[in-house]
MIDOKE-430371 format. One record per atom (N, C-alpha, C): z, x, y; residue in three letters. Coordinates in steps of 0.001 Angstrom, whole numbers, plus 524288, in hexadecimal, padded with zeros to 5 digits. Example, Ala and Ser with C-alpha at 12.3 -4.5 7.8 and 13.67 -1.06 7.14 Angstrom:
81E78833867E9C6ALA
81E788300C7EE6CALA
81E78833907F31CALA
81BA8832327F736SER
81BE4835667FBDCSER
81EBE832648001ESER
***
This chain:
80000803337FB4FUNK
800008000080000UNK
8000080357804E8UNK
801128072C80472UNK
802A480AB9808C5UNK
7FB6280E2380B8AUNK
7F94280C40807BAUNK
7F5F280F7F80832UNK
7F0C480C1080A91UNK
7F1E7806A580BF8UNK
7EF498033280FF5UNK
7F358801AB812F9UNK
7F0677FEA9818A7UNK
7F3F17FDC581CA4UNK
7F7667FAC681B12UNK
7FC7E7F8B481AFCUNK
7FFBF7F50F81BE0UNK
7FE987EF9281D3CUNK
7FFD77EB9A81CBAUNK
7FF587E7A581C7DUNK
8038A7E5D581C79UNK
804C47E0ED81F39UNK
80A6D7DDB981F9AUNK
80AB17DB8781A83UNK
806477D9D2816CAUNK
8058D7D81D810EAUNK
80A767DD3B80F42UNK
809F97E0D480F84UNK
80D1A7E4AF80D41UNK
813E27E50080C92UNK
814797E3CA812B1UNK
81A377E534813B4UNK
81DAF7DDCD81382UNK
819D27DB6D812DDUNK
81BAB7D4B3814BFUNK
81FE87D36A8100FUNK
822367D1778119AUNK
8257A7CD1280C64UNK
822D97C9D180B1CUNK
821FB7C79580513UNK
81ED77C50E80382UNK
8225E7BFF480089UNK
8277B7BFFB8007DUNK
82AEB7BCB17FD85UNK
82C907B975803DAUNK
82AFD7B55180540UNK
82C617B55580A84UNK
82F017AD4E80B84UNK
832137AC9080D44UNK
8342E7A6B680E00UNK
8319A7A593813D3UNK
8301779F2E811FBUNK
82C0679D9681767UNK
8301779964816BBUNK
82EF77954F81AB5UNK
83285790F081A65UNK
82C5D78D2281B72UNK
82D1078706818D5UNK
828107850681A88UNK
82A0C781EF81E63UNK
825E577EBC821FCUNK
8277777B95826F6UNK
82BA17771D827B4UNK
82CA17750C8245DUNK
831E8771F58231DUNK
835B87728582102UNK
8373777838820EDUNK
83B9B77A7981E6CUNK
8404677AA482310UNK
84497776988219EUNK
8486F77419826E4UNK
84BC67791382841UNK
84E297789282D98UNK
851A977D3083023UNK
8539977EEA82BBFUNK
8576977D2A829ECUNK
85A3B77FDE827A7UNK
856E87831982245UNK
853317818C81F30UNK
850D8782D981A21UNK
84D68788B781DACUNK
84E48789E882192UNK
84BFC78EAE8242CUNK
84F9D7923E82612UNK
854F878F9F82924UNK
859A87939F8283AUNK
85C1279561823C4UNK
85B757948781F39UNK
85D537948F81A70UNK
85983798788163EUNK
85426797AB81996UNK
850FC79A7181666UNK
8527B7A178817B5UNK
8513E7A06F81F75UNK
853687A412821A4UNK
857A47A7A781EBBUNK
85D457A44981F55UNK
861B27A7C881DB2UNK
85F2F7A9A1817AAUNK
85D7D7A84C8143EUNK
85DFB7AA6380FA8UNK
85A5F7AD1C80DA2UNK
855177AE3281077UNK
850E87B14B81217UNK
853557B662815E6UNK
856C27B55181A17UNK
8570B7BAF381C32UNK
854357BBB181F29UNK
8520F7B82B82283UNK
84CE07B7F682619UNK
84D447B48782A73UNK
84A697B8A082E3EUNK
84D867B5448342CUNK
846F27B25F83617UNK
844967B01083326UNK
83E1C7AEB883263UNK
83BF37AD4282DE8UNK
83ADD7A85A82C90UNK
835437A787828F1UNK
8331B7A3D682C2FUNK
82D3C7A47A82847UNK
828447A0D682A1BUNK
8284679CAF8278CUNK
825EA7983A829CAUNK
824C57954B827A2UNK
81F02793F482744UNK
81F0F791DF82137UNK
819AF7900982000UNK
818D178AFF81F73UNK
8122F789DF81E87UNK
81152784EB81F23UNK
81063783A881897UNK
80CC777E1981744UNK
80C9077F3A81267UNK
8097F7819F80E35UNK
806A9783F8810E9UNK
80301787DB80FF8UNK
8050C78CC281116UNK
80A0478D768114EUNK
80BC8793DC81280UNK
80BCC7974381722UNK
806707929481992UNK
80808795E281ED2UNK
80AAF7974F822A1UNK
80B4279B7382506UNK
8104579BB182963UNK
80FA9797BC82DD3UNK
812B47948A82EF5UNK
8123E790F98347DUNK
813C6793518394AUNK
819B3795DF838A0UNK
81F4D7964683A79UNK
8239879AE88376BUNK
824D679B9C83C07UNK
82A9979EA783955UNK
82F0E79CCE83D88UNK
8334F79CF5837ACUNK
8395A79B3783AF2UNK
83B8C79F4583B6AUNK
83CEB79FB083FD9UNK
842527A54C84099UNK
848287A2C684243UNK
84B2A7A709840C2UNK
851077A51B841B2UNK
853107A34084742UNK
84F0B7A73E84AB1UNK
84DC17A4E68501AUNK
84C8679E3385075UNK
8477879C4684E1EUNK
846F57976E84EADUNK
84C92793E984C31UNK
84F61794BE846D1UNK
853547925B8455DUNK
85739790F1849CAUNK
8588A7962684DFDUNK
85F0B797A084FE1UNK
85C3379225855F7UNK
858B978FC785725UNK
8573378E5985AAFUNK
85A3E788B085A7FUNK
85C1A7893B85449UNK
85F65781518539EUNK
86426784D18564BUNK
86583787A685565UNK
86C39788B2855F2UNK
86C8078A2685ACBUNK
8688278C2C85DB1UNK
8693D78D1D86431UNK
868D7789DB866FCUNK
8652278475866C7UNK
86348780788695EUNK
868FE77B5C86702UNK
86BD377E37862F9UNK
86E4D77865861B9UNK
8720177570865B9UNK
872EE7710586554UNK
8757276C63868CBUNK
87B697702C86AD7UNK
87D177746A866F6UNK
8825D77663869E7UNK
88119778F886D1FUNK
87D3777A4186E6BUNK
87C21780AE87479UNK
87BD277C3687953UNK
87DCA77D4A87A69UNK
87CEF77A7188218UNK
878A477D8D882AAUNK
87808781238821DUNK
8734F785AF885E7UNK
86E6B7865A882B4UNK
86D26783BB87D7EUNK
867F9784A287BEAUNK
863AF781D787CD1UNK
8642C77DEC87EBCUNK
8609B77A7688161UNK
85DB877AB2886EAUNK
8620577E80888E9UNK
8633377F7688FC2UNK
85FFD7833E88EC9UNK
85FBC7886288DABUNK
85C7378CE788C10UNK
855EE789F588CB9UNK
8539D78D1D88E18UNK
84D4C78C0188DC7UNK
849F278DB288A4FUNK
8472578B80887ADUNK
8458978D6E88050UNK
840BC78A47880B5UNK
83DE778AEB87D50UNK
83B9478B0287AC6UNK
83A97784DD8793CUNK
836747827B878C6UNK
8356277C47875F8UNK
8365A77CCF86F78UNK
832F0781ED87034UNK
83406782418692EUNK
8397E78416867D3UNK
83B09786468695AUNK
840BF78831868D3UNK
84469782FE86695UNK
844577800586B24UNK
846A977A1E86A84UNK
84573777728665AUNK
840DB777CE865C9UNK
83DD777389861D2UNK
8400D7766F85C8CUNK
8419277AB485BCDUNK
8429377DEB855C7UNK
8492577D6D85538UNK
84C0777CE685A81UNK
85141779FB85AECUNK
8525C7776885706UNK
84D23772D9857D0UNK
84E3C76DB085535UNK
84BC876DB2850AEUNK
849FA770C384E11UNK
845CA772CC848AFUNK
84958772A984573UNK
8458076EBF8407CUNK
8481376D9083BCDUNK
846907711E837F7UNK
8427F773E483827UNK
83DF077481833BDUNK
83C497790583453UNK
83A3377C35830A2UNK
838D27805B832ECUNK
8325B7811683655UNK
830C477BCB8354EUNK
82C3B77B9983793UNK
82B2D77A0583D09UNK
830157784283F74UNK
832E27777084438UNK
836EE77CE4846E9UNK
8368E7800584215UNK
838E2785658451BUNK
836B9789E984612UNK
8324278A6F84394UNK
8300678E2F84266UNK
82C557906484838UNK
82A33794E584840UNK
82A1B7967784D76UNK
824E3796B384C2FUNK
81DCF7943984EBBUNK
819E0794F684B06UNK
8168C794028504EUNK
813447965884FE2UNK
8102179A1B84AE3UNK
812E079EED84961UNK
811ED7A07D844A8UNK
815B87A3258429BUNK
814707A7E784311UNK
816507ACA984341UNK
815AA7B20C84589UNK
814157B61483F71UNK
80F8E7B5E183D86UNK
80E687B80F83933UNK
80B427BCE48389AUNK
80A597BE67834BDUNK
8070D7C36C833E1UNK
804CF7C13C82EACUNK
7FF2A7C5B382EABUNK
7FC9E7C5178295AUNK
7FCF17CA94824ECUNK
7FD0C7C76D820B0UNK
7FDBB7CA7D81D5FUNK
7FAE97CED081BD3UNK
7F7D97CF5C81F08UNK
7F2517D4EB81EE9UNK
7F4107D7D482450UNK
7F75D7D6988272EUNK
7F8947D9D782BCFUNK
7FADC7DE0882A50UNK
7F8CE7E2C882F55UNK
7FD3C7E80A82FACUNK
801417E66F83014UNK
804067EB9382F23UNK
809DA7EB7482FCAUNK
80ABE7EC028356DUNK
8070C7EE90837B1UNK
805B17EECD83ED5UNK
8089D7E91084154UNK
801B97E61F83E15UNK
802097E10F840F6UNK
807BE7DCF084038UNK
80ABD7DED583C97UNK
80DE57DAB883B1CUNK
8123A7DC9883EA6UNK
811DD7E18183E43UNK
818847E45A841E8UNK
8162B7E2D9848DEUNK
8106E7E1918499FUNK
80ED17E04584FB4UNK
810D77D98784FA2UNK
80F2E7D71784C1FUNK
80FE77D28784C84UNK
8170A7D06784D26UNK
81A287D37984A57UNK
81F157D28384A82UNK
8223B7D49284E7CUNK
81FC57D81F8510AUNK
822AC7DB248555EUNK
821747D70085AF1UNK
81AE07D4A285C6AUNK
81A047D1828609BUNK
81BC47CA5285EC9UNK
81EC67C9AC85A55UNK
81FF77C60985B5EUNK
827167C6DB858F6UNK
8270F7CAE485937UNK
82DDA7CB488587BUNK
82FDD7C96E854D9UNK
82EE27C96484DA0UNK
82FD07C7FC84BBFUNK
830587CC1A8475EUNK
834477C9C8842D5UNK
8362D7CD3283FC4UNK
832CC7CDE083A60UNK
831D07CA3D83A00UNK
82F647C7C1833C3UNK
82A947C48F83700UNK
8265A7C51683211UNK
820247C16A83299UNK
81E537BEF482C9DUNK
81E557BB9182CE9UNK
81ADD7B8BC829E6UNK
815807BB4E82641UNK
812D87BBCC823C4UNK
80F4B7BE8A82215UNK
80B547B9A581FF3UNK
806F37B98182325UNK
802AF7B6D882149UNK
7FDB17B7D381ED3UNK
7FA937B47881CB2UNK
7F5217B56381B0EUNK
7F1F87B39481E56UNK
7ED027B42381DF4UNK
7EA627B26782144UNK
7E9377ABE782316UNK
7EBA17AA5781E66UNK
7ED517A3A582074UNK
7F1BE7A343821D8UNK
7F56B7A7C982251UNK
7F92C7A58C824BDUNK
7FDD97A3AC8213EUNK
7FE517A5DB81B05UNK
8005D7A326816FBUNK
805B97A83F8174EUNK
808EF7A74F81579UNK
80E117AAE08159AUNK
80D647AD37810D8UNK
80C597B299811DBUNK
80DFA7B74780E9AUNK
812177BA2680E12UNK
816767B94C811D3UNK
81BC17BF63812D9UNK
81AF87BE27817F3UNK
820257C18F817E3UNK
821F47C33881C1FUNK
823247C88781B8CUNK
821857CB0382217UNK
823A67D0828235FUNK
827247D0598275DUNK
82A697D6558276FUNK
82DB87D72B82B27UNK
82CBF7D9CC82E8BUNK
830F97DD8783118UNK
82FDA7E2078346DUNK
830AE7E557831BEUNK
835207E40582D59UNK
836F07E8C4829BAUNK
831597E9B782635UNK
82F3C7E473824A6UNK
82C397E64C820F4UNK
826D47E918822D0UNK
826C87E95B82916UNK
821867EB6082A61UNK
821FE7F17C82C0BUNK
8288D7F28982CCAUNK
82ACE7F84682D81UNK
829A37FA81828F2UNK
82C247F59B823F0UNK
82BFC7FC1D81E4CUNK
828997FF5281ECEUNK
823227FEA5821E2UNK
81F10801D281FD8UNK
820B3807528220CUNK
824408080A826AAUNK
825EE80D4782739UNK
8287080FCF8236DUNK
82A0080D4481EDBUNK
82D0D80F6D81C0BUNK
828FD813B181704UNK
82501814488178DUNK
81FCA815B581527UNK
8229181BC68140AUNK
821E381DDD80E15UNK
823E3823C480FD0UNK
8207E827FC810FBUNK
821AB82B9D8145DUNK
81F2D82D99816BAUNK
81AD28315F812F9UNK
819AC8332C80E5EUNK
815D98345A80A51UNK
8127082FFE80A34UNK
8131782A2280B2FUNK
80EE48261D80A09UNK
80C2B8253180F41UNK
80E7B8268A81348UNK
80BF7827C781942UNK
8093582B0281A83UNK
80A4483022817F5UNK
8076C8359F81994UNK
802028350E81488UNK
801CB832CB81085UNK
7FDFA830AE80E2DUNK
7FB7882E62810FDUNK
7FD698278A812FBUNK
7F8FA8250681486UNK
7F87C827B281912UNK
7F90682B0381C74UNK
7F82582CA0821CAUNK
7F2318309081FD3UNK
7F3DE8340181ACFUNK
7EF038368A81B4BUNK
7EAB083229818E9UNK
7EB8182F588164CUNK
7E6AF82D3681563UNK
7E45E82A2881966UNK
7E8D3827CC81C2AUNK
7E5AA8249281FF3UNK
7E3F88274182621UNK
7E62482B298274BUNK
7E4BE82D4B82A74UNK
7E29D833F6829A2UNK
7E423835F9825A0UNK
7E2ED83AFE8261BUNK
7DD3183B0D82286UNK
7DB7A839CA81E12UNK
7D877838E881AC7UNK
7D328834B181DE9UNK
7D69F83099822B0UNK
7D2D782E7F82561UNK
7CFA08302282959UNK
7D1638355882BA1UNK
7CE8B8387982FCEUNK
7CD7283BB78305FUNK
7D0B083F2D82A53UNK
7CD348441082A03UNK
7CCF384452823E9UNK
7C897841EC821B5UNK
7C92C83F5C81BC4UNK
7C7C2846C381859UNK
7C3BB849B281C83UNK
7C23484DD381B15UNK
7C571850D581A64UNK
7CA6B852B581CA6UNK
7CCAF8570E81D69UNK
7D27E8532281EA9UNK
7D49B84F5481AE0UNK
7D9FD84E1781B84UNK
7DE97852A381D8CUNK
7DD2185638818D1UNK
7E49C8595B819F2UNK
7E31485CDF81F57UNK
7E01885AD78224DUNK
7DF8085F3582872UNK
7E4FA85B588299DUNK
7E897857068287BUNK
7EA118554682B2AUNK
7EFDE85496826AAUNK
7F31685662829FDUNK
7F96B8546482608UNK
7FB2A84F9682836UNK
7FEA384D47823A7UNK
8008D8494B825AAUNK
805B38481D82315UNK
80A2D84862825F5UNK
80FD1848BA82427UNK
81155844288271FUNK
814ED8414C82391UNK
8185083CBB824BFUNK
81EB083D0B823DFUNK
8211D83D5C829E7UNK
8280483B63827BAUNK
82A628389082C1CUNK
82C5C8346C8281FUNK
82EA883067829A1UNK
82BE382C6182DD5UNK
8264782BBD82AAFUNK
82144828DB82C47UNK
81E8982B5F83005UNK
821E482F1A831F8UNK
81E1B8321B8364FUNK
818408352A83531UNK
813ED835168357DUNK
810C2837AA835ACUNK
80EB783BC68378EUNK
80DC6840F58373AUNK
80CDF845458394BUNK
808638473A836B0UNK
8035A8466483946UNK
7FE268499583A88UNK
7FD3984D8683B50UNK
7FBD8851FE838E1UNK
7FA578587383AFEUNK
7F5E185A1283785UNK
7F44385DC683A19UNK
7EE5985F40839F6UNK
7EA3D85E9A83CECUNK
7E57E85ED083CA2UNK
7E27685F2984021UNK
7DAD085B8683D2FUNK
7D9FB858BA84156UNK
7D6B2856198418BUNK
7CF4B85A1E84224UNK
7CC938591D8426FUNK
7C86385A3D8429EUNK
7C731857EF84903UNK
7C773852D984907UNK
7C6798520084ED7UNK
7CD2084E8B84F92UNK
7CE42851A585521UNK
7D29785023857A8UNK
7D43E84A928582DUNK
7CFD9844B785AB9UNK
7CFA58423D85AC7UNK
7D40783F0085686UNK
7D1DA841AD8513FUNK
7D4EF83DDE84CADUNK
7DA7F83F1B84C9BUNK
7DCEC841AA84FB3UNK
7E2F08431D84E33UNK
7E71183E63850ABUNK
7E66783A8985433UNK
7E7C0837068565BUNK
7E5A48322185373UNK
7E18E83167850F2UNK
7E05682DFA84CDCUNK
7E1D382F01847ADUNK
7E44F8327F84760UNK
7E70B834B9840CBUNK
7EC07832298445DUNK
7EDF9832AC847F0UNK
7F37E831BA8474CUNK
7F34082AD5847FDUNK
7EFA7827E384BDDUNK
7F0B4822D684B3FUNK
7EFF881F7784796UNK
7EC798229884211UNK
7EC21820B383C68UNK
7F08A8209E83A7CUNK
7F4198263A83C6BUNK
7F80D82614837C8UNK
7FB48821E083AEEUNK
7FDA68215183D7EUNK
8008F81CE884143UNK
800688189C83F0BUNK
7F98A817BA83DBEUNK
7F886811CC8395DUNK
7FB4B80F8583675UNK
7FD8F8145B83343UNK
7FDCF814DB82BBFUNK
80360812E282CC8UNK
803A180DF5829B4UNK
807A680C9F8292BUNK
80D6F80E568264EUNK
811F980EAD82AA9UNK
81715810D782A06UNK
8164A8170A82C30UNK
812978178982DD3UNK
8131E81B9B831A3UNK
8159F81B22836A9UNK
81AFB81F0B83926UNK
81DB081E5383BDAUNK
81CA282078842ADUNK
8189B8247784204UNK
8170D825A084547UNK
8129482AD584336UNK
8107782E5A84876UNK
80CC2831A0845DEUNK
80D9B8346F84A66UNK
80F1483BD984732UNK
80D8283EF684A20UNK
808C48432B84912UNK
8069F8440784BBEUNK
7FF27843DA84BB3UNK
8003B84A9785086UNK
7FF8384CEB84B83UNK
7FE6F8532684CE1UNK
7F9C98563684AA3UNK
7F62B851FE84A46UNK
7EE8B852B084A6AUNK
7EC3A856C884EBAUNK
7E9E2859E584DB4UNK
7E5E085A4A851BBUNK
7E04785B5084F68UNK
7DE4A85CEE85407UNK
7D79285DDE8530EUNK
7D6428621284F9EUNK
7D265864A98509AUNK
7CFC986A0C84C56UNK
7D10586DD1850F6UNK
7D2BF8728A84F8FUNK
7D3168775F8518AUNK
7CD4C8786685538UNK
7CE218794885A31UNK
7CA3B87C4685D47UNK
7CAA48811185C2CUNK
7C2DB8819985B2CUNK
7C0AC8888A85B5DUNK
7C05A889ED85FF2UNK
7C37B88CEB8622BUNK
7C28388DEE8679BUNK
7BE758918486825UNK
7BB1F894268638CUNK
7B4D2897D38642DUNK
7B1A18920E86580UNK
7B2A988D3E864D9UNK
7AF1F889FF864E4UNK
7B0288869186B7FUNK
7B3D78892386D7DUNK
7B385885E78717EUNK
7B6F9889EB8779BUNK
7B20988CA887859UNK
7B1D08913287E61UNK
7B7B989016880EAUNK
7B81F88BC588309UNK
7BA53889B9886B5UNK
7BF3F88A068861CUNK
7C26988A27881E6UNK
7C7AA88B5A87F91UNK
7C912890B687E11UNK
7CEB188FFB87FD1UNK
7D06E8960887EA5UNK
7D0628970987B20UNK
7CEEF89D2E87861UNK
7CDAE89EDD873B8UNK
7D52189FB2872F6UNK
7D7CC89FC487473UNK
7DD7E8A010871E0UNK
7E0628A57B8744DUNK
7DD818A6C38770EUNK
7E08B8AC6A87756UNK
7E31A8AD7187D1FUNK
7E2A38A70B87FA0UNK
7E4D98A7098853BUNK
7DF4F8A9E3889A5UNK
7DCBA8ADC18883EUNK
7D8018AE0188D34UNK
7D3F88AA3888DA9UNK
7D1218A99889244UNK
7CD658A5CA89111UNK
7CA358AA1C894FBUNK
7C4938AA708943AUNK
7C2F88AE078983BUNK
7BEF38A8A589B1FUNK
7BEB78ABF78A1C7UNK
7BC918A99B8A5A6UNK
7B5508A9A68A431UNK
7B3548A7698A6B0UNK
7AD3B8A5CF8A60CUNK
7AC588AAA88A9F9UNK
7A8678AE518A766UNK
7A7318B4C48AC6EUNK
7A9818B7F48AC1CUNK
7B04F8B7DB8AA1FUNK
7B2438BE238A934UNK
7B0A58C0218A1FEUNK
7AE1F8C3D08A3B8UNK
7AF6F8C7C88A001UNK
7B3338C74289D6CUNK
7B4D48C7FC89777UNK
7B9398C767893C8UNK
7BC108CD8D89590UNK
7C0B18CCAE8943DUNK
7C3578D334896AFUNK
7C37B8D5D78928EUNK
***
């Protein structure tokens, strides 16, 4: 597995509790406590995701209830109110529902959960049918990769990819996911594209990129100092 990109198919939970649309308050706090989960989705009857309930939407009966003098007074939300009074989970649920597909990067799933602030996602097919769920934890393990299965895929996917002719011009050592590049390229250009390949490779932690170009012949090029600190003027005589 390590040796194609990642996929949220990979890291997802696949044993996963949905609640369907008429499953009453309480048959969703109950699922909650004994699941261990501050979130499920709900499906329709075809499996698909509609909605998800969070413990957030639940705590909205106990803040708005008839004992607060001050929860009514506060300024909120229509829907807020309306989930107050929610029997069902199809009346609590927060929808359209915030999902990912099951062919996505691990990129796209850690982008998708970070701009909508959420802990856990849903995992869909392309209709939209519930496959798993992923986490944050489960989209981190991939750092946990050991560093021999990194410095592998790094040369194949980047060192074997750009200089397929002459691989070992280029080392490649890994610790503690870090990547470190040395050696030398044929044309300079590729030493900044060797390092944003390796960056790619998943559970790589960062990359340090100590590439350079091919050695200058300085018989091949007048204009540079031959090394010995003189440079002579255009008209004098050599001394």
């Amino acid at each position: 597995m390590h040796n194609t990109p990642h996929t949220v198919s990979d890291v997802m939970t696949r044993t996963v509790l949905a609640l369907k649309t008429g499953a009453t308050f309480k048959d969703v706090v109950k699922a909650m406590r004994e699941w261990k989960v501050s979130a499920l989705p709900v499906v329709d009857d075809g499996h698909r995701v509609v909605g998800v309930v969070s413990e957030a939407d639940l705590l909205l009966k106990e803040e708005f209830r008839d004992g607060d003098p001050d929860g009514y007074a506060r300024p909120r939300r229509p829907e807020d109110l309306a989930k107050a009074g929610a029997r069902t989970a199809e009346e609590l649920m927060t929808a359209p529902a915030v999902t990912v597909r099951s062919g996505a990067s691990l990129a796209q799933g850690a982008r998708i959960m970070a701009r909508h602030r959420v802990k856990r996602l849903p995992v869909v097919d392309g209709d939209g049918v519930l496959k798993g769920i992923v986490s944050r934890g489960d989209l981190l393990g991939v750092f946990l990769r050991d560093d021999a299965d990194l410095a592998r895929e790094v040369r194949r996917a980047v060192v074997e990819r750009l200089v397929p002719e002459t691989p070992g011009a280029i080392r490649v050592e890994v610790r503690d996911g870090i990547v470190k590049l040395t050696g030398r390229f044929r044309e300079t250009g590729l030493a900044p594209v060797a390092a944003h390949l390796a960056r790619a490779v998943e559970g790589v932690v960062d990359v340090d990129c100590a590439l350079s170009g091919p050695r200058r012949h300085l018989g091949l090029d007048p204009e540079l100092p031959d090394g010995t600190g003189a440079v002579t003027s255009p008209g004098t005589p050599p001394g």
